[in-house]
C-alpha angles and dihedrals in degrees: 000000000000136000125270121238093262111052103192089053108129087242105046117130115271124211119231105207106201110198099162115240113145098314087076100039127132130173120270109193140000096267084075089253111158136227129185103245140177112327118266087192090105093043097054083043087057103042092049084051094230105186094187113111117261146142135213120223118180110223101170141353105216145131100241090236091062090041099114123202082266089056089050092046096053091046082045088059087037096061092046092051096066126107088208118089094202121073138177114183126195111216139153110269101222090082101019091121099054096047087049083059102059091033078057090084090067108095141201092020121108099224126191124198121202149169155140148268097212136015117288084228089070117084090229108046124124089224102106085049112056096043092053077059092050094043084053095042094052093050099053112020119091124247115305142091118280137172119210124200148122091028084314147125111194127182101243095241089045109062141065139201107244092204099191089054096043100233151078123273136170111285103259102045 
Protein backbone atom coordinates (compact mmCIF):
# COMPACT_ATOMS: atom_id res chain seq x y z
CA UNK A 1 0.00 0.00 0.00
CA UNK A 2 1.18 3.26 -0.84
CA UNK A 3 0.56 6.99 0.54
CA UNK A 4 -1.88 9.11 -0.59
CA UNK A 5 -1.00 12.59 -2.02
CA UNK A 6 -1.78 14.34 1.24
CA UNK A 7 0.10 12.67 4.16
CA UNK A 8 -1.37 14.09 6.94
CA UNK A 9 -5.15 12.97 5.44
CA UNK A 10 -7.04 11.11 8.19
CA UNK A 11 -7.03 8.20 5.96
CA UNK A 12 -3.43 7.98 4.67
CA UNK A 13 -1.74 4.68 4.93
CA UNK A 14 0.14 4.07 8.24
CA UNK A 15 3.51 1.76 8.55
CA UNK A 16 3.64 -0.88 11.10
CA UNK A 17 8.01 -1.38 12.03
CA UNK A 18 8.40 -4.97 13.62
CA UNK A 19 11.91 -5.24 15.63
CA UNK A 20 11.15 -8.27 17.73
CA UNK A 21 11.31 -7.71 21.47
CA UNK A 22 8.53 -9.93 23.53
CA UNK A 23 5.62 -9.25 21.39
CA UNK A 24 7.13 -11.73 18.92
CA UNK A 25 8.35 -14.14 21.15
CA UNK A 26 7.81 -18.33 20.88
CA UNK A 27 9.27 -21.02 22.92
CA UNK A 28 12.76 -22.71 21.82
CA UNK A 29 13.25 -25.51 23.59
CA UNK A 30 11.67 -27.41 26.06
CA UNK A 31 13.34 -25.82 28.88
CA UNK A 32 10.81 -22.75 28.06
CA UNK A 33 13.85 -20.72 26.57
CA UNK A 34 12.54 -17.87 24.00
CA UNK A 35 13.47 -16.73 20.62
CA UNK A 36 12.24 -14.06 18.83
CA UNK A 37 10.42 -15.82 15.66
CA UNK A 38 8.40 -14.89 12.66
CA UNK A 39 6.08 -11.70 13.37
CA UNK A 40 2.66 -12.28 14.46
CA UNK A 41 1.94 -8.06 13.74
CA UNK A 42 -0.07 -9.00 10.37
CA UNK A 43 -2.08 -12.16 12.24
CA UNK A 44 -3.63 -9.95 15.45
CA UNK A 45 -4.43 -7.20 12.54
CA UNK A 46 -6.27 -9.67 10.96
CA UNK A 47 -8.01 -11.20 13.63
CA UNK A 48 -9.20 -7.85 15.00
CA UNK A 49 -10.39 -7.23 11.38
CA UNK A 50 -8.73 -3.73 11.11
CA UNK A 51 -9.87 -2.38 7.78
CA UNK A 52 -7.46 0.97 7.94
CA UNK A 53 -4.53 0.88 5.29
CA UNK A 54 -1.52 -0.06 6.38
CA UNK A 55 1.63 -1.96 5.61
CA UNK A 56 4.26 -4.09 7.79
CA UNK A 57 7.77 -3.67 7.22
CA UNK A 58 10.38 -5.88 9.51
CA UNK A 59 13.17 -3.79 10.58
CA UNK A 60 14.76 -5.99 12.97
CA UNK A 61 14.28 -9.19 14.65
CA UNK A 62 15.77 -8.67 18.26
CA UNK A 63 15.23 -9.06 21.55
CA UNK A 64 15.40 -5.21 22.76
CA UNK A 65 18.25 -6.18 25.34
CA UNK A 66 20.71 -7.34 22.30
CA UNK A 67 19.47 -3.88 19.93
CA UNK A 68 23.06 -1.83 19.83
CA UNK A 69 23.32 2.13 19.17
CA UNK A 70 23.85 0.79 15.16
CA UNK A 71 20.23 -1.25 15.42
CA UNK A 72 18.62 1.89 16.70
CA UNK A 73 20.32 4.09 13.87
CA UNK A 74 19.16 2.04 11.06
CA UNK A 75 15.52 1.91 12.54
CA UNK A 76 16.18 5.72 13.05
CA UNK A 77 16.72 6.03 9.27
CA UNK A 78 14.18 3.71 8.88
CA UNK A 79 11.83 5.50 10.28
CA UNK A 80 12.93 8.95 8.14
CA UNK A 81 12.87 7.15 4.98
CA UNK A 82 9.15 6.51 4.97
CA UNK A 83 6.76 8.17 2.88
CA UNK A 84 4.15 7.57 5.63
CA UNK A 85 3.78 10.06 8.24
CA UNK A 86 2.17 7.62 10.71
CA UNK A 87 4.21 4.94 12.44
CA UNK A 88 3.65 2.21 15.10
CA UNK A 89 6.72 0.32 15.98
CA UNK A 90 6.85 -3.04 17.92
CA UNK A 91 9.63 -3.14 20.02
CA UNK A 92 10.77 -4.95 23.50
CA UNK A 93 9.96 -2.92 26.22
CA UNK A 94 13.11 -3.28 28.34
CA UNK A 95 14.95 -0.53 26.11
CA UNK A 96 11.79 1.28 24.41
CA UNK A 97 12.71 4.37 25.82
CA UNK A 98 16.09 4.56 24.61
CA UNK A 99 15.33 3.65 21.14
CA UNK A 100 12.24 6.59 21.25
CA UNK A 101 14.84 8.71 21.97
CA UNK A 102 16.94 8.28 19.14
CA UNK A 103 13.80 7.69 16.85
CA UNK A 104 13.00 11.56 18.54
CA UNK A 105 15.17 13.21 15.79
CA UNK A 106 12.69 12.18 13.21
CA UNK A 107 9.94 15.52 12.54
CA UNK A 108 6.93 16.17 11.36
CA UNK A 109 5.70 12.06 11.87
CA UNK A 110 3.41 11.14 14.44
CA UNK A 111 5.29 7.78 15.78
CA UNK A 112 3.78 5.15 18.26
CA UNK A 113 5.91 2.55 20.28
CA UNK A 114 4.42 -0.52 21.60
CA UNK A 115 4.87 -3.69 23.08
CA UNK A 116 4.15 -6.24 25.20
CA UNK A 117 4.68 -7.77 28.45
CA UNK A 118 4.26 -11.30 27.32
CA UNK A 119 4.24 -13.10 23.95
CA UNK A 120 1.26 -12.56 21.79
CA UNK A 121 1.30 -16.17 21.47
CA UNK A 122 0.26 -16.42 25.06
CA UNK A 123 -3.92 -16.12 25.91
CA UNK A 124 -3.28 -13.97 28.18
CA UNK A 125 -0.75 -11.38 26.68
CA UNK A 126 -1.36 -7.75 26.60
CA UNK A 127 -0.11 -7.71 23.07
CA UNK A 128 -3.52 -7.27 20.94
CA UNK A 129 -4.16 -4.92 22.95
CA UNK A 130 -1.50 -2.46 23.02
CA UNK A 131 -0.98 -2.36 19.53
CA UNK A 132 -4.83 -1.64 18.84
CA UNK A 133 -3.79 1.21 21.02
CA UNK A 134 -0.83 1.94 18.84
CA UNK A 135 -2.91 1.48 15.40
CA UNK A 136 -5.47 4.21 17.05
CA UNK A 137 -2.58 6.57 18.47
CA UNK A 138 -1.02 6.82 15.60
CA UNK A 139 -4.27 7.75 13.68
CA UNK A 140 -5.27 10.35 15.60
CA UNK A 141 -2.30 11.87 17.78
CA UNK A 142 -0.07 14.90 16.22
CA UNK A 143 3.40 14.58 15.35
CA UNK A 144 5.60 13.41 18.08
CA UNK A 145 6.93 10.53 19.47
CA UNK A 146 4.41 8.23 22.05
CA UNK A 147 4.58 5.11 23.66
CA UNK A 148 1.25 3.11 24.33
CA UNK A 149 0.91 0.53 26.76
CA UNK A 150 -0.98 -0.83 30.00
CA UNK A 151 -4.63 1.42 28.89
CA UNK A 152 -2.26 4.23 28.28
CA UNK A 153 -1.01 6.71 25.93
CA UNK A 154 2.53 8.36 27.26
CA UNK A 155 4.61 11.17 25.56
CA UNK A 156 7.94 9.24 24.75
CA UNK A 157 10.17 11.55 26.90
CA UNK A 158 7.71 11.39 29.47
CA UNK A 159 7.36 7.63 30.67
CA UNK A 160 9.32 4.96 32.34
CA UNK A 161 9.32 1.13 32.70
CA UNK A 162 8.64 0.35 36.57
CA UNK A 163 10.22 -2.85 36.36
CA UNK A 164 9.19 -4.21 39.61
CA UNK A 165 5.22 -3.38 38.64
CA UNK A 166 5.42 -4.54 35.24
CA UNK A 167 4.26 -1.90 33.64
CA UNK A 168 4.74 1.90 32.11
CA UNK A 169 4.11 5.26 34.29
CA UNK A 170 4.74 8.78 33.85
CA UNK A 171 8.88 9.66 34.34
CA UNK A 172 9.02 11.01 37.72
CA UNK A 173 6.84 8.53 39.64
Amino acid sequence: MTATADPRDPVAPLVVLTTGGTIDKTYFDSLSQYQIGESVVQRLLEIARVSYPFRIVEALRKDSLDLTPDDREILRAKVAELTETRVVITHGTDTMTETAHVVASVLEKTIVFTGALSPARFTESDAAFNLGMAFATAQVAGPGVYITMNGRVFRADEVRKDRDAGRFVPRGT
